[in-house]
N, CA, C and O atoms as a GROMACS GRO file, in nm:
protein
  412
    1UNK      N    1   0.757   0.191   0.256
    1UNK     CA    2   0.752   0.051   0.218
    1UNK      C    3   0.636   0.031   0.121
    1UNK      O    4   0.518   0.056   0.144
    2UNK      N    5   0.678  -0.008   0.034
    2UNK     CA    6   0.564  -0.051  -0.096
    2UNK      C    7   0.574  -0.183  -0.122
    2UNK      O    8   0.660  -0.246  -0.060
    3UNK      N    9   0.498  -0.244  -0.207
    3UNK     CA   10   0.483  -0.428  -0.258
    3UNK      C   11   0.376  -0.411  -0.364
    3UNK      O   12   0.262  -0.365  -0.359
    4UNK      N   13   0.458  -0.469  -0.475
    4UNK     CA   14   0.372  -0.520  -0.572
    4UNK      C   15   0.309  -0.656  -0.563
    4UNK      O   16   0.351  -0.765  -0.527
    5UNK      N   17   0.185  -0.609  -0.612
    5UNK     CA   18   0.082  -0.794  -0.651
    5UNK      C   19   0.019  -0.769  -0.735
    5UNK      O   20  -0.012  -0.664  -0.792
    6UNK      N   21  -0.014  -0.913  -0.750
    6UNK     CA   22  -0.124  -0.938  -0.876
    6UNK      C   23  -0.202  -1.014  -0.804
    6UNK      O   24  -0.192  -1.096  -0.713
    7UNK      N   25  -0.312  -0.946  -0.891
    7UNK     CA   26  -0.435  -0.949  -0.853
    7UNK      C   27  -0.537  -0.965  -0.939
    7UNK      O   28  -0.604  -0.862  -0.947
    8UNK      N   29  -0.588  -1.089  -1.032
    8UNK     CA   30  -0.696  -1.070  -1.168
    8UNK      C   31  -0.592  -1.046  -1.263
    8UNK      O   32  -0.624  -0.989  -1.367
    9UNK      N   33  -0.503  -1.072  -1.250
    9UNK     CA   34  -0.409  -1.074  -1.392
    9UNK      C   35  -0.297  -0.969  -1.394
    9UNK      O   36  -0.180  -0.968  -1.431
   10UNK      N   37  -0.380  -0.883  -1.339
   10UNK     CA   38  -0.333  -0.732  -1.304
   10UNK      C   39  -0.200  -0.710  -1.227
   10UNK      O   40  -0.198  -0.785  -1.130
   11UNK      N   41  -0.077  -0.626  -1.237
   11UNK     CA   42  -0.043  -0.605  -1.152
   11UNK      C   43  -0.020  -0.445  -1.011
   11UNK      O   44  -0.019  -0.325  -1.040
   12UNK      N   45  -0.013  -0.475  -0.940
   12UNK     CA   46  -0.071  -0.343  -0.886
   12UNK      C   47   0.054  -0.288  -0.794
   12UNK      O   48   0.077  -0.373  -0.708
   13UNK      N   49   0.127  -0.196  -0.782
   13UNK     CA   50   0.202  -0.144  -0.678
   13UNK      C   51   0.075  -0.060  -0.537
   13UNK      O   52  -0.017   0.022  -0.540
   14UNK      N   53   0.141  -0.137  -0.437
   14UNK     CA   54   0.072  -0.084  -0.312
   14UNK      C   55   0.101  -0.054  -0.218
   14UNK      O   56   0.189  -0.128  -0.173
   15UNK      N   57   0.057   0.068  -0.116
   15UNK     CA   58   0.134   0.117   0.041
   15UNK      C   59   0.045   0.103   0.090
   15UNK      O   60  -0.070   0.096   0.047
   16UNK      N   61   0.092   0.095   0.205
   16UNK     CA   62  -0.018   0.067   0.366
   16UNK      C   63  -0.082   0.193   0.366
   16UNK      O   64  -0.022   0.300   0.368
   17UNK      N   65  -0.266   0.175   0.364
   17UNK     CA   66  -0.292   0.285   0.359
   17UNK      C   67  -0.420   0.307   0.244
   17UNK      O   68  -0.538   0.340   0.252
   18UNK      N   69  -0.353   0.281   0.164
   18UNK     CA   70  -0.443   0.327  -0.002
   18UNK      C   71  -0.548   0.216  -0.051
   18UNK      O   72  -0.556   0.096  -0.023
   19UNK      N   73  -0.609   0.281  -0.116
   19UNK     CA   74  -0.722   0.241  -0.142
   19UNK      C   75  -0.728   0.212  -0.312
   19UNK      O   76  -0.689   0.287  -0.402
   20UNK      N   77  -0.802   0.057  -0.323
   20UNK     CA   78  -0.738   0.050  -0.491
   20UNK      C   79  -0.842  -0.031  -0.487
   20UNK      O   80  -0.897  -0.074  -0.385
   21UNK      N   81  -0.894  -0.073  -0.697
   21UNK     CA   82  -0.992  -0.136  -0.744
   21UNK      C   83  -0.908  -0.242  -0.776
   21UNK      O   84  -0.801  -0.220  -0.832
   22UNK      N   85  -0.946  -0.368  -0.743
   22UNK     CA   86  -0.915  -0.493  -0.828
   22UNK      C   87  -1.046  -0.607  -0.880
   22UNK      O   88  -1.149  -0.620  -0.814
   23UNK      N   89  -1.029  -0.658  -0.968
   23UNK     CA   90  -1.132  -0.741  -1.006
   23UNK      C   91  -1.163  -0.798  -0.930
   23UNK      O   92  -1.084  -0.845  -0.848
   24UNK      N   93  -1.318  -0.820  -0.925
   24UNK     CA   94  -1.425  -0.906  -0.855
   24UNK      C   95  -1.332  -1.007  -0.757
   24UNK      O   96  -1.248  -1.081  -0.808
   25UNK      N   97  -1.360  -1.003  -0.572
   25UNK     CA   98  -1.326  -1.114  -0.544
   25UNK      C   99  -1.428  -1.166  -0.508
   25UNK      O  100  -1.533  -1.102  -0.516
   26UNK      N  101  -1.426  -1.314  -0.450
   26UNK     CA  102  -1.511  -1.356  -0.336
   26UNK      C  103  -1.496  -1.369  -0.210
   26UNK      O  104  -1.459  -1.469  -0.149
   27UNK      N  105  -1.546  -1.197  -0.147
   27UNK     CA  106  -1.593  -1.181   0.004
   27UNK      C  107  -1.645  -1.039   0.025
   27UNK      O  108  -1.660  -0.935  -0.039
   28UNK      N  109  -1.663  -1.082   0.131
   28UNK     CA  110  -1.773  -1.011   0.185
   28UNK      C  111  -1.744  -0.886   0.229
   28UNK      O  112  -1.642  -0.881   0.298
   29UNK      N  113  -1.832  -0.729   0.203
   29UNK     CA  114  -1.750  -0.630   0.251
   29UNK      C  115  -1.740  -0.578   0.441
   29UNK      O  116  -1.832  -0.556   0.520
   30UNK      N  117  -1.620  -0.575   0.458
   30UNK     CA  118  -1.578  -0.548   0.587
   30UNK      C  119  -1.473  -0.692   0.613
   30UNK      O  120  -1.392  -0.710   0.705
   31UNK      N  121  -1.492  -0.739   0.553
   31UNK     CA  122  -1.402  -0.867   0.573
   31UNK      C  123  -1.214  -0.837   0.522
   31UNK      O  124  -1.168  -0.754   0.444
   32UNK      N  125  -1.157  -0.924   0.589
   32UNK     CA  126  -1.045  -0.905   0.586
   32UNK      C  127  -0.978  -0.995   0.494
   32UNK      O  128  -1.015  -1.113   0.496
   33UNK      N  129  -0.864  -0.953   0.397
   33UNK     CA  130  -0.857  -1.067   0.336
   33UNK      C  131  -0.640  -1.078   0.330
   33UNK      O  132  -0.543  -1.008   0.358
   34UNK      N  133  -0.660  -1.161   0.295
   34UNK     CA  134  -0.487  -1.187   0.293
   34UNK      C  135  -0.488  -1.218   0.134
   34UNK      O  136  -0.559  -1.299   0.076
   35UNK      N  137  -0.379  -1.123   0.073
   35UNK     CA  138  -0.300  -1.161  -0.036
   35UNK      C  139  -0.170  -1.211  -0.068
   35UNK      O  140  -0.079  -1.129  -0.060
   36UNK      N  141  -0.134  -1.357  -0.113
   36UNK     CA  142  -0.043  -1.405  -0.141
   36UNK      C  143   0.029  -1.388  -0.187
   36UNK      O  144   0.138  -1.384  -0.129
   37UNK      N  145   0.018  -1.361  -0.346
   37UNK     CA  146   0.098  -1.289  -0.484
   37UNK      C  147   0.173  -1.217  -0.451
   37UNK      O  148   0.081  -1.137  -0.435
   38UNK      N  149   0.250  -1.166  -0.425
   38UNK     CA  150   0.309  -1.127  -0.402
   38UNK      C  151   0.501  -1.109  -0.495
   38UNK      O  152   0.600  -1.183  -0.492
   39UNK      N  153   0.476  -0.984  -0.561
   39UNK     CA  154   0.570  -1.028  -0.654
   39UNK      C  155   0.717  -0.951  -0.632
   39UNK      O  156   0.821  -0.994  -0.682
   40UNK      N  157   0.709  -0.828  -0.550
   40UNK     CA  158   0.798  -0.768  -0.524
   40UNK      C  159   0.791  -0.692  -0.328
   40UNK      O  160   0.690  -0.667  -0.263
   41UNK      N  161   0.869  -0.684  -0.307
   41UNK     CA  162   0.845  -0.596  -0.167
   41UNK      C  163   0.995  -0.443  -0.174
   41UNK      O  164   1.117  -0.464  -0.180
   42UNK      N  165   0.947  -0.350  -0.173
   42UNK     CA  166   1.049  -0.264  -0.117
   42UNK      C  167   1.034  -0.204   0.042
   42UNK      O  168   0.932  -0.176   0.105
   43UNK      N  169   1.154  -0.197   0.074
   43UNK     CA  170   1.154  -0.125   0.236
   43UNK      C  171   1.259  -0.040   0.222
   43UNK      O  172   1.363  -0.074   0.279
   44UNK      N  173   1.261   0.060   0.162
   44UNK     CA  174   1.360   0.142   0.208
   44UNK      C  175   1.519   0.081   0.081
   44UNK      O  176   1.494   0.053  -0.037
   45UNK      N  177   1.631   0.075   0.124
   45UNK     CA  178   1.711   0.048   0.030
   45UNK      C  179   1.692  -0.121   0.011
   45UNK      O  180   1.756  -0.169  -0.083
   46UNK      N  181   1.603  -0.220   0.097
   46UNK     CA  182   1.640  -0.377   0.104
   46UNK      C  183   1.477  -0.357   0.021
   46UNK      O  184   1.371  -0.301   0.049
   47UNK      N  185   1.531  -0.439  -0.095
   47UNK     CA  186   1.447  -0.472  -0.209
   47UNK      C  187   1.436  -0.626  -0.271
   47UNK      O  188   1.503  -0.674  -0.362
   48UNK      N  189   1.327  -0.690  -0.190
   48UNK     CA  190   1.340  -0.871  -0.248
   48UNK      C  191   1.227  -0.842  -0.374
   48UNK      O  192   1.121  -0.780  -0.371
   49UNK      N  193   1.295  -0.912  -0.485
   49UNK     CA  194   1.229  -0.984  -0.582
   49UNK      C  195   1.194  -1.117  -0.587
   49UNK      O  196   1.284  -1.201  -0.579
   50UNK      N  197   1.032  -1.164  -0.606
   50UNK     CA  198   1.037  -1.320  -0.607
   50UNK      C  199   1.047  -1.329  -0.786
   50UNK      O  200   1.034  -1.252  -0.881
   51UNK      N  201   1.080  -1.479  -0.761
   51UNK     CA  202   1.078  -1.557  -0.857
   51UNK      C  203   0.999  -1.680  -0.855
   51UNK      O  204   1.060  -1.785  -0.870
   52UNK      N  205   0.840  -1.682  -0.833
   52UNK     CA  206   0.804  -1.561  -0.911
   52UNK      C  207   0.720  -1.498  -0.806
   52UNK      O  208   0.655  -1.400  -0.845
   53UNK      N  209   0.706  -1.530  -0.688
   53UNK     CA  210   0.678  -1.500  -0.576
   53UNK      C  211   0.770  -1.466  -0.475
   53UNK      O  212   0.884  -1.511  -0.482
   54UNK      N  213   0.732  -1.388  -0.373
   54UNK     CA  214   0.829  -1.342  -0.277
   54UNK      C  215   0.773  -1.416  -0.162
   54UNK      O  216   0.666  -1.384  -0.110
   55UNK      N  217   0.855  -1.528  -0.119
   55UNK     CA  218   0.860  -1.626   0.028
   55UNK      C  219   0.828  -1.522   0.132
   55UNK      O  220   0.862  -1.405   0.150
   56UNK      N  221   0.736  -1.624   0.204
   56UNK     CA  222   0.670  -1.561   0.325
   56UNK      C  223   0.672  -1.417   0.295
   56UNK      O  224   0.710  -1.380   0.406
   57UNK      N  225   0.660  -1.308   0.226
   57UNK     CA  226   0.492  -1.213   0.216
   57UNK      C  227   0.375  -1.226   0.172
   57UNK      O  228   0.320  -1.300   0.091
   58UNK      N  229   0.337  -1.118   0.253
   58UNK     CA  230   0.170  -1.100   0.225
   58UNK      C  231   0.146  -0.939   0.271
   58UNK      O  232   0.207  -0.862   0.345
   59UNK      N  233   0.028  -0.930   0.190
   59UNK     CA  234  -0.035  -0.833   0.195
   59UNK      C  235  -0.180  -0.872   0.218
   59UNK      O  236  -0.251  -0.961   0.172
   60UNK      N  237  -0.209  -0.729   0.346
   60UNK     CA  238  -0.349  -0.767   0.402
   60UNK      C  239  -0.425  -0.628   0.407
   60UNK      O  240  -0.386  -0.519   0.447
   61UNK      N  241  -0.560  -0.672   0.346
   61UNK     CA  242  -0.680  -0.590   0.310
   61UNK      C  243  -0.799  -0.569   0.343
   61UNK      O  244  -0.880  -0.651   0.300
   62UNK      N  245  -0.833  -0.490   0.402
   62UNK     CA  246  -0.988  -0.497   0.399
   62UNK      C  247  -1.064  -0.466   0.290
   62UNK      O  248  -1.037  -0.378   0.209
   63UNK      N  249  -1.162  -0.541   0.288
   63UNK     CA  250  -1.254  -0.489   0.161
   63UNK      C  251  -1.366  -0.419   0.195
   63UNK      O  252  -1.443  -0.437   0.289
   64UNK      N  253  -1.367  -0.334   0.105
   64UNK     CA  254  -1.437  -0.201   0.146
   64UNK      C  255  -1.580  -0.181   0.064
   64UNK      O  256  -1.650  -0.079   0.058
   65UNK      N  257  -1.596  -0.277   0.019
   65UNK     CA  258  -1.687  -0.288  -0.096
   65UNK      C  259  -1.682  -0.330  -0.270
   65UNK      O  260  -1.570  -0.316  -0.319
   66UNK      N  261  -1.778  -0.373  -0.352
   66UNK     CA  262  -1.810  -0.406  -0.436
   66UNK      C  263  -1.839  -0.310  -0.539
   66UNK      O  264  -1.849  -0.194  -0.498
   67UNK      N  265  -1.859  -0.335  -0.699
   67UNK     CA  266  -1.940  -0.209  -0.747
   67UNK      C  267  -1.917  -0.258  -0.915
   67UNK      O  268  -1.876  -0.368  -0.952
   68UNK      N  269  -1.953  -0.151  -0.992
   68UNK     CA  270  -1.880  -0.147  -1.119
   68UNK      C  271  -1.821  -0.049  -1.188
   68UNK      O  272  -1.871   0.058  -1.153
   69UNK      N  273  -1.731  -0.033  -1.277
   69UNK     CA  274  -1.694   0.036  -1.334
   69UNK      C  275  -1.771   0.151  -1.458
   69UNK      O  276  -1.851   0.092  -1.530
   70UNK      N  277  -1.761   0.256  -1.479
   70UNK     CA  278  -1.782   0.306  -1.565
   70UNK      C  279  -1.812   0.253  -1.703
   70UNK      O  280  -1.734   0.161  -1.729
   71UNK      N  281  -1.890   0.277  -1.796
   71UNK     CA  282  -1.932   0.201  -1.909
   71UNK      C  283  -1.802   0.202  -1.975
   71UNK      O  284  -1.703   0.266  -1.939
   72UNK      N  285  -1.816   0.117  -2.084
   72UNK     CA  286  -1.718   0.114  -2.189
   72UNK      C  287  -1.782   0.077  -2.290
   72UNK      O  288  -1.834  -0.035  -2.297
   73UNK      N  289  -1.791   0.184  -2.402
   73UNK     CA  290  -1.838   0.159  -2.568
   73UNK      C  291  -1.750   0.108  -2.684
   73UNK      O  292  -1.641   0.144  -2.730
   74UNK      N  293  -1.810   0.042  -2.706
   74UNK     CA  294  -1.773  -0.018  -2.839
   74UNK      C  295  -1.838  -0.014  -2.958
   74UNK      O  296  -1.947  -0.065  -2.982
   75UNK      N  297  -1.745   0.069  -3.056
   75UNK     CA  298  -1.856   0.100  -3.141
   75UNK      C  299  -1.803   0.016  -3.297
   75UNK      O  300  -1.698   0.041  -3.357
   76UNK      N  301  -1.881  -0.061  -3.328
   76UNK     CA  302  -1.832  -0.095  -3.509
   76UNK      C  303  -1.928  -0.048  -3.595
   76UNK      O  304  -2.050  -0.037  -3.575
   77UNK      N  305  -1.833  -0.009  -3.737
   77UNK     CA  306  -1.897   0.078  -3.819
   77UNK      C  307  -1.866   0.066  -3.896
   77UNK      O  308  -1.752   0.112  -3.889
   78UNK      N  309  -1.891   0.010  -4.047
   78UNK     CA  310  -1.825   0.027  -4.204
   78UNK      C  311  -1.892   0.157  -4.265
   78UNK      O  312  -2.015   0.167  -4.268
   79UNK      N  313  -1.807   0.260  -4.314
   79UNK     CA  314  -1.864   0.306  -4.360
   79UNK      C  315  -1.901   0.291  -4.528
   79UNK      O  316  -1.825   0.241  -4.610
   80UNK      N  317  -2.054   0.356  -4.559
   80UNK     CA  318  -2.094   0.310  -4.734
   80UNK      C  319  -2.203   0.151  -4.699
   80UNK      O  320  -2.267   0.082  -4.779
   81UNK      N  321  -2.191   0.141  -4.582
   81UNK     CA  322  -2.236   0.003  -4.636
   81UNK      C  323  -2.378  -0.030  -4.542
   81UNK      O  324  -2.431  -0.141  -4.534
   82UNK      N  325  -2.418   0.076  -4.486
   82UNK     CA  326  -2.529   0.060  -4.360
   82UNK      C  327  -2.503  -0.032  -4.253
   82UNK      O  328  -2.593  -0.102  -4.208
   83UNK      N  329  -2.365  -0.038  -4.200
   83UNK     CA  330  -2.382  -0.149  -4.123
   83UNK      C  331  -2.324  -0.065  -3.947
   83UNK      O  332  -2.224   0.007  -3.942
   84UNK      N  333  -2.379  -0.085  -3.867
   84UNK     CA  334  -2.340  -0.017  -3.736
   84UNK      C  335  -2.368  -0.110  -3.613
   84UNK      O  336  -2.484  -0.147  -3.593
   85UNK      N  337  -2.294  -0.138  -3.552
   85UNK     CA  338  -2.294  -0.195  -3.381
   85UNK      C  339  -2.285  -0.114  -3.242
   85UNK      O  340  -2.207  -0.020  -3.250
   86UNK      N  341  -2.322  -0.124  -3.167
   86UNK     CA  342  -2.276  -0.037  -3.048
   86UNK      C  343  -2.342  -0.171  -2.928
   86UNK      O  344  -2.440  -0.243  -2.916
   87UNK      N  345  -2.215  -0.142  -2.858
   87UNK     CA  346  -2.209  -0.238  -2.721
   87UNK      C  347  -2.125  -0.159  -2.643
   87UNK      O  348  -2.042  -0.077  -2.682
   88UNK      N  349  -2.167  -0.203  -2.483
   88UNK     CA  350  -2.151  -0.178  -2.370
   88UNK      C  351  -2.109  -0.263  -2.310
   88UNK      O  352  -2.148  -0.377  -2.336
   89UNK      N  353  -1.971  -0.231  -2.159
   89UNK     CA  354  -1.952  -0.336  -2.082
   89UNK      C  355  -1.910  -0.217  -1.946
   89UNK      O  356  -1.840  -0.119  -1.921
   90UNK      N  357  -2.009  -0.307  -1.890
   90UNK     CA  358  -1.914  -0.235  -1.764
   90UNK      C  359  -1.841  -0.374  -1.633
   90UNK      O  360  -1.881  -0.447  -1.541
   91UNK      N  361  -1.761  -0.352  -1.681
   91UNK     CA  362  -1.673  -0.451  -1.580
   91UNK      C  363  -1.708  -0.452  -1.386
   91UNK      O  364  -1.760  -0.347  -1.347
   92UNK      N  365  -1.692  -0.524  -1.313
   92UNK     CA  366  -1.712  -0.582  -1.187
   92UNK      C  367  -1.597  -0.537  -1.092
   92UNK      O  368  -1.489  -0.572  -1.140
   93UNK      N  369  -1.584  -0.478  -0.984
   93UNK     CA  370  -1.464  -0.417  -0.905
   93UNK      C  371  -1.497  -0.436  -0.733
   93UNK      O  372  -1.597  -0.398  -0.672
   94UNK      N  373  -1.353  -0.519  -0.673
   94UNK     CA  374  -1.379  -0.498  -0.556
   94UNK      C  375  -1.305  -0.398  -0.473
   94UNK      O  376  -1.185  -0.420  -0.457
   95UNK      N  377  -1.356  -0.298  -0.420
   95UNK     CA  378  -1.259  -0.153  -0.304
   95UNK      C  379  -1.211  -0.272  -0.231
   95UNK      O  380  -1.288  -0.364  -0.203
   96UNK      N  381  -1.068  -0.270  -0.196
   96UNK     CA  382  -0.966  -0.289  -0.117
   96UNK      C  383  -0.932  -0.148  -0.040
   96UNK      O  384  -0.957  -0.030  -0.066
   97UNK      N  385  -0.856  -0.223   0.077
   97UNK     CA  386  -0.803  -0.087   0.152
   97UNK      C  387  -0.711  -0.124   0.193
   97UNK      O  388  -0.748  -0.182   0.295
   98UNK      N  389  -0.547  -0.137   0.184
   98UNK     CA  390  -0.429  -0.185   0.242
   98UNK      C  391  -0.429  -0.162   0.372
   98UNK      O  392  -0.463  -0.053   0.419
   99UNK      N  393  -0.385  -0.281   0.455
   99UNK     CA  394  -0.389  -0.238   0.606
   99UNK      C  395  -0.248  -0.271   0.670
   99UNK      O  396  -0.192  -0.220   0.767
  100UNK      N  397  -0.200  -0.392   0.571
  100UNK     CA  398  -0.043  -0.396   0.627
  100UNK      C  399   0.019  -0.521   0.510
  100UNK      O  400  -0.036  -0.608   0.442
  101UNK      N  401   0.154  -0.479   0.529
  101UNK     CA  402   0.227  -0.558   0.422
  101UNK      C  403   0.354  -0.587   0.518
  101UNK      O  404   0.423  -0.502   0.576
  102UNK      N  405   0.369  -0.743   0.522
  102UNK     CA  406   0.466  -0.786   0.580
  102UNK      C  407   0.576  -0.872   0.496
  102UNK      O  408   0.528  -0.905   0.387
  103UNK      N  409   0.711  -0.919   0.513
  103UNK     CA  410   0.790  -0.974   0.406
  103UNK      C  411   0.922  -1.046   0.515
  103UNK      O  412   1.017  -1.107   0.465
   0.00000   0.00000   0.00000
């Protein structure tokens, strides 16, 4: 049994079980959280699609912690002309841990 959500824009396929990054939420780690979004559920051959949500599921998570991502460079450069930029971002991530998905 798998279920897709979105999450930060994102969308994410997920099983009971796994462990995944989604953008920054607000709570606390060890806390439990319920996800709504819910955009698809599979079980086996019975497969609901919402439109644009799937009625009464959810998916539920513990959060496992906070953190950030790996840098990301950005570099601008003309060349001939002395001109150079370099920037950094490192984006914001909360550990989830699937604990059950119901539909």
């Amino acid at each position: 049994m798998y279920a897709v959500i979105k999450s930060g824009g994102k969308q994410h396929r997920v099983v009971e079980g796994e462990k995944l990054k989604v953008e920054l939420l607000n709570a606390e780690p060890g806390q439990s959280i319920t996800l709504e979004d819910i955009l698809m559920v599979v079980n086996g051959d019975n497969i609901q699609i919402g439109t644009p949500v799937v009625a009464g599921a959810k998916v539920t998570a513990e959060v496992l912690g906070h953190g950030r991502h790996d840098k990301v460079r950005i570099i601008k450069m003309r060349r001939r002309k002395h001109y150079r930029k370099q920037q950094g971002h490192r984006q914001w991530f909360t550990e989830l841990k699937i604990t059950a998905i119901s539909a």
